[in-house]
C-alpha positions as CSV (number, residue, x, y, z in Angstrom):
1,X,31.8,-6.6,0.6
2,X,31.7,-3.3,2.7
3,X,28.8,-3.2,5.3
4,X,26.1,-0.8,3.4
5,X,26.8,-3.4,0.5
6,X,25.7,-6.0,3.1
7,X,23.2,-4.3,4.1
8,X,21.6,-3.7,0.6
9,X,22.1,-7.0,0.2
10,X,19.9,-8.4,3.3
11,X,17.4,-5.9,2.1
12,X,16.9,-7.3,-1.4
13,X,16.7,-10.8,0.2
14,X,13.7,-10.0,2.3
15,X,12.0,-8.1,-0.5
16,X,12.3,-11.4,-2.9
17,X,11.3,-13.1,-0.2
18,X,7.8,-11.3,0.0
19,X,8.1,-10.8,-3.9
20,X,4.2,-10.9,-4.1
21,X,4.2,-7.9,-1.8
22,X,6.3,-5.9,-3.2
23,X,5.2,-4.9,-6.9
24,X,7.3,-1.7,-7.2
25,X,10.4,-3.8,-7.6
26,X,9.0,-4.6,-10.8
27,X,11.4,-4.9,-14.1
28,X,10.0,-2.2,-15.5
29,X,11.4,0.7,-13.1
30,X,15.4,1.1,-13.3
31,X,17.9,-1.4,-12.1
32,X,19.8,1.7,-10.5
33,X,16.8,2.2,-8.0
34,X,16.2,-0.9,-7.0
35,X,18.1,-1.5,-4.1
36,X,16.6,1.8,-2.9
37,X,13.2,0.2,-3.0
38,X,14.0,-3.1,-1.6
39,X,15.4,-0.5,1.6
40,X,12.1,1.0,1.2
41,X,10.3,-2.3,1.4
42,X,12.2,-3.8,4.0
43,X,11.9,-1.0,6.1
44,X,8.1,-1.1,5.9
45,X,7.8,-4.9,6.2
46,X,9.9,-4.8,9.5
47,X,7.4,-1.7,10.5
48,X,4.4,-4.4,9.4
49,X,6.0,-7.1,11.8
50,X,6.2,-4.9,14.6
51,X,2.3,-3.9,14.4
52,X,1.4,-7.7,14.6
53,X,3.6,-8.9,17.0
54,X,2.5,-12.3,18.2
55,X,1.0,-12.2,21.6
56,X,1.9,-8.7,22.4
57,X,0.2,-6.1,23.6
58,X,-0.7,-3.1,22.0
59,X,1.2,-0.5,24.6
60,X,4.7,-2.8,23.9
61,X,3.9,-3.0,20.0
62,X,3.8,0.5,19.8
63,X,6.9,1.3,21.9
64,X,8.8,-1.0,19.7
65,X,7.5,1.2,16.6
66,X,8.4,4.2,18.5
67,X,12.1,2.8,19.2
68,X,12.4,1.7,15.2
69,X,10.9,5.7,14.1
70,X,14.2,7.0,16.6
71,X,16.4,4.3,15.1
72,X,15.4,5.8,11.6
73,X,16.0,8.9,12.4
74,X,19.8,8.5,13.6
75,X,20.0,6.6,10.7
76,X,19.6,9.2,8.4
77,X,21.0,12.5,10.5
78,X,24.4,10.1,12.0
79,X,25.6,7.8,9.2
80,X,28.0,6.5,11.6
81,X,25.5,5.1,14.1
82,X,25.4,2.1,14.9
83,X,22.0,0.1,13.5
84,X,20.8,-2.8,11.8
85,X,21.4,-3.4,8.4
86,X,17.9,-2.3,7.1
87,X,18.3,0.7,8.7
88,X,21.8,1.5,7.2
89,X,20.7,0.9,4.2
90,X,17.4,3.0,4.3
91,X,19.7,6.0,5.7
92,X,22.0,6.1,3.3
93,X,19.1,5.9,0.4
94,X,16.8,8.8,2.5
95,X,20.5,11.0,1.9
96,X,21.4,10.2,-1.3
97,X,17.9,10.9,-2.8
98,X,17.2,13.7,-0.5
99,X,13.9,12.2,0.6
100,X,11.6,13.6,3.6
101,X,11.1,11.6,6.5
102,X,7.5,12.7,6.3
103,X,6.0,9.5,4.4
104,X,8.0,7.4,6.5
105,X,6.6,8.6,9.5
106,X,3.2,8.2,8.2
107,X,4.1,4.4,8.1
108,X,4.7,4.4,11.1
109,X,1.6,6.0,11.9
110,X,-0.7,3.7,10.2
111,X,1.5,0.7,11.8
112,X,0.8,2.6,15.2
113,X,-3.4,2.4,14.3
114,X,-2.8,-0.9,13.6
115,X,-0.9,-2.0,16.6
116,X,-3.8,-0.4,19.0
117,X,-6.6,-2.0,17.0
118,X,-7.9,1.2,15.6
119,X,-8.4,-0.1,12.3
120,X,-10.8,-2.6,12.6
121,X,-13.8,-0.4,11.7
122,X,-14.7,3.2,9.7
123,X,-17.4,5.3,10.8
124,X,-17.1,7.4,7.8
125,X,-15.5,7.3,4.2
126,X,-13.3,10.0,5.2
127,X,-12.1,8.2,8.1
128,X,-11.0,5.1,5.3
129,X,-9.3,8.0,3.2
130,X,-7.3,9.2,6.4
131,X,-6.2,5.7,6.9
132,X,-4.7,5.3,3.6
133,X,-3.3,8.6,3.7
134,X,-0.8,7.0,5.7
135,X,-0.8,3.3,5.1
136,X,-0.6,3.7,0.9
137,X,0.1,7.5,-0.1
138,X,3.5,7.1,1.5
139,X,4.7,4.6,-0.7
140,X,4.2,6.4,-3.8
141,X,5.5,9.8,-2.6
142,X,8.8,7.8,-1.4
143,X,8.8,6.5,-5.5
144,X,8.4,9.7,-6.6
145,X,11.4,11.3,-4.6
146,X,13.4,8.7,-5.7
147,X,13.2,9.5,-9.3
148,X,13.6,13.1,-8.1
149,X,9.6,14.5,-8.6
150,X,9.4,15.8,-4.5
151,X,6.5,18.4,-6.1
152,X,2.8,18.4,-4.5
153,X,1.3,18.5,-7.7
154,X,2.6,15.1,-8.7
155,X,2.1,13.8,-5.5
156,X,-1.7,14.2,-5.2
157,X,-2.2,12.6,-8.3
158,X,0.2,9.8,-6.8
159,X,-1.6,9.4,-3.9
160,X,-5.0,9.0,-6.2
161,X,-3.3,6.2,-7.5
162,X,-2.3,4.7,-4.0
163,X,-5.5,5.1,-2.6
164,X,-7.5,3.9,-5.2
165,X,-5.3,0.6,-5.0
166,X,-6.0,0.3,-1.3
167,X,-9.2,0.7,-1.3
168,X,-9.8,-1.9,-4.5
169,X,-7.7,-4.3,-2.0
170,X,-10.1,-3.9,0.8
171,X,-13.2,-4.6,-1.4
172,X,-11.7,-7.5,-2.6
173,X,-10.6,-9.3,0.2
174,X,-14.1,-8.3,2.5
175,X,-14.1,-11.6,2.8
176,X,-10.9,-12.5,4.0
177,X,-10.5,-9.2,6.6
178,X,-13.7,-9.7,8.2
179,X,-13.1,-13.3,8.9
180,X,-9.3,-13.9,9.5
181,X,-8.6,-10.2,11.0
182,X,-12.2,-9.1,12.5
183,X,-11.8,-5.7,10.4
184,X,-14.3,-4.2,7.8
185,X,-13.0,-1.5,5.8
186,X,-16.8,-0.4,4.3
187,X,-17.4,2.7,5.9
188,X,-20.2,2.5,8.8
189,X,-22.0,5.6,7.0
190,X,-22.4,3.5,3.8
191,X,-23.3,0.4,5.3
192,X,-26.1,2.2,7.0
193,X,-27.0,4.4,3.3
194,X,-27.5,0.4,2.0
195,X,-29.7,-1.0,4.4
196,X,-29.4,-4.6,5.4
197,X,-25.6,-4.4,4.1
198,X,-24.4,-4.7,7.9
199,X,-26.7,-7.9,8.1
200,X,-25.4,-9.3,5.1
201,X,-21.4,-9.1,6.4
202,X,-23.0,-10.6,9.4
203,X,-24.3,-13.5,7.6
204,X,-21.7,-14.0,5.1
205,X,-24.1,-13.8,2.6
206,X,-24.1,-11.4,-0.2
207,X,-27.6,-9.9,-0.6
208,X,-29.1,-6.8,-2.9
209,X,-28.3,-4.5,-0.5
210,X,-25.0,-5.6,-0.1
211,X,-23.9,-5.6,-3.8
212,X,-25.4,-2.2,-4.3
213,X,-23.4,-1.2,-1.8
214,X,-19.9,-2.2,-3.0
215,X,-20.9,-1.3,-6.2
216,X,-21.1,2.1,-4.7
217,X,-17.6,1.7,-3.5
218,X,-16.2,0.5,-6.8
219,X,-17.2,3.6,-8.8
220,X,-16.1,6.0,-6.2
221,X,-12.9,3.9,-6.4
222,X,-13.0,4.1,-9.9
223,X,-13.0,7.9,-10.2
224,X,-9.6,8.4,-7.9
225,X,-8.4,5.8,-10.6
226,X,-9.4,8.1,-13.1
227,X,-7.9,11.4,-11.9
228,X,-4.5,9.6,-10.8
229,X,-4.2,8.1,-14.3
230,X,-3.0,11.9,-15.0
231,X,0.2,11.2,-13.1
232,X,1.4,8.8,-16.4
233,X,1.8,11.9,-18.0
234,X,3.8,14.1,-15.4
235,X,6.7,11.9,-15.1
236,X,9.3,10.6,-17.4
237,X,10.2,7.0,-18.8
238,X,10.0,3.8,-16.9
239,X,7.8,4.9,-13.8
240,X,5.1,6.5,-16.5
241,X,4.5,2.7,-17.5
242,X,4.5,1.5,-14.1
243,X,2.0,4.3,-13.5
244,X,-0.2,3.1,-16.4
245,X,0.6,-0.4,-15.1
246,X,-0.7,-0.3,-11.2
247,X,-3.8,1.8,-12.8
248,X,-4.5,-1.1,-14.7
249,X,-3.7,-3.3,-13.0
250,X,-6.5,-1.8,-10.5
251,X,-9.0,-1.1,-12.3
252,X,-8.8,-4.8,-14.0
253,X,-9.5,-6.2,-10.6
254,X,-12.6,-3.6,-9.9
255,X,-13.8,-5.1,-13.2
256,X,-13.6,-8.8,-11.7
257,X,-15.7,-7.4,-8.6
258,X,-18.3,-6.1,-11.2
259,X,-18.2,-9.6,-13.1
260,X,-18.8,-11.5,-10.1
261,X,-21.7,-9.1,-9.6
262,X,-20.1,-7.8,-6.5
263,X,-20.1,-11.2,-4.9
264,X,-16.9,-10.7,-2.7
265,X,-18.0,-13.1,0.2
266,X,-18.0,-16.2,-1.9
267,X,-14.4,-15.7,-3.8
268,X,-11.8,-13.8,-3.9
269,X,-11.9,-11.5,-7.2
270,X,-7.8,-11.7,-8.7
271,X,-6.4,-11.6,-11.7
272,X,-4.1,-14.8,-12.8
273,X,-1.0,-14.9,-14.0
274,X,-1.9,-14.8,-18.0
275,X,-4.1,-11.9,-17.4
276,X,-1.6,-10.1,-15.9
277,X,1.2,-10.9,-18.3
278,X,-0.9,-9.5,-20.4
279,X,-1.4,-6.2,-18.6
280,X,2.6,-6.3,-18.6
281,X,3.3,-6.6,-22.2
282,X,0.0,-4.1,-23.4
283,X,2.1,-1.9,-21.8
284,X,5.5,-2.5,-22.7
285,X,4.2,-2.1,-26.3
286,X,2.0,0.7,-25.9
């Protein structure tokens, strides 16, 4: 086994072994991309790592993302430098597709926020959008260069998608990120536009004001859904049912928010395994 083989190789490993993290290696896209996107993946979990680095602090986090954006880029521009096999791997893959380094460096960006402890509260909704700009747009501009679309038409509607999917993950896990990471993605403006809805977080308990709120949330949510959905029909094959899929798949779990009448500080709103089986096979038949 020659070393990039190896190094593909490590990379699939740590992809299956975060498997529930990383959906675009679904069966549905190609067999002859997915090493690409386990490079991809493994690339961004090692960035992820980095940002939450035990005990560290924030100054030596971020020069350790710093080091691993310089190590990326002699990946790409020296294949015969010598890095880790992640790295090898992701520079051959950023060549042979011709991808930008641009969304990866947004990655990296979002990983910095992270890192410093930027993230933990929005002021504004715009702020939220900014944040995903980098922390979810990048991954589906990097799928679409690897099926060759590198267009900005296609990509807006891809980053629709991506942000809508973020932002459906942060109202579903309130819960979860304001207890076990201190962080409230609801936007400060909207908390204050719903009145009591910063009491209610504060209390754990899910009042009027506070499901008004997030239902607020879910329908702006909704409407990126909608105008991504578009993207289904500006690319070819496989990726237009994985399109159709992730949109879905999303908008399934806004409609488990609305059925537990916005009651996100109780439970966790998911979808189980037979439910999305049956998102799966809808589409493989449609």
């Amino acid at each position: 086994m020659s070393a990039l083989e190896a190094a593909y190789a490590e990379c699939a490993v740590r992809a299956r072994s975060h498997y529930e993290n990383f959906p675009i290696g679904s069966w549905l896209l190609p067999r002859r991309l997915r090493r690409d996107l386990a490079a991809v993946y493994a690339f961004a979990r090692i960035g992820d790592d980095l940002a939450d680095e035990g005990d560290a602090a924030p100054a030596e986090r971020i020069a350790a993302l710093d080091a691993l954006e310089a190590r990326l880029v002699r990946a790409v521009e020296d294949p015969g430098a010598p890095v880790e096999p992640v790295l090898l791997a992701l520079g051959h893959t950023v060549r042979a597709h011709a991808l930008p380094l641009a969304p990866f460096r947004d990655l990296l960006t979002a990983f910095r926020r992270d890192a410093a402890g930027a993230t933990r509260r929005f002021a504004t909704f715009a702020e939220v959008l900014e944040y995903c700009r980098c922390s979810a747009n990048p991954v589906g501009r990097i799928v679409l260069g690897l099926f060759g679309y590198l267009d900005d038409a296609r990509a807006a509607r891809s980053d629709d998608v991506c942000t809508a999917l973020q932002l459906t993950n942060f109202w579903q896990d309130v819960r979860g990120d304001l207890a076990e990471r201190d962080r409230v993605y609801i936007p400060g403006e909207d908390l204050d536009r719903f009145a009591g809805s910063r009491d209610a977080l504060a209390s754990g308990r899910t009042t009027p004001a506070l499901r008004d709120c997030l239902a607020f949330e879910v329908e702006r949510t909704r409407a990126l859904f909608a105008r991504g959905v578009a993207l289904a029909d500006l690319v070819d094959g496989r990726l237009r049912r994985e399109v159709r899929l992730f949109v879905a798949g999303g908008t399934a779990i806004l409609d488990r928010i609305v059925a537990a009448d916005y009651d996100v500080l109780a439970a966790r709103p998911k979808l189980g395994r037979g439910e999305l089986a049956r998102l799966v096979w809808k589409e493989v038949w449609r």
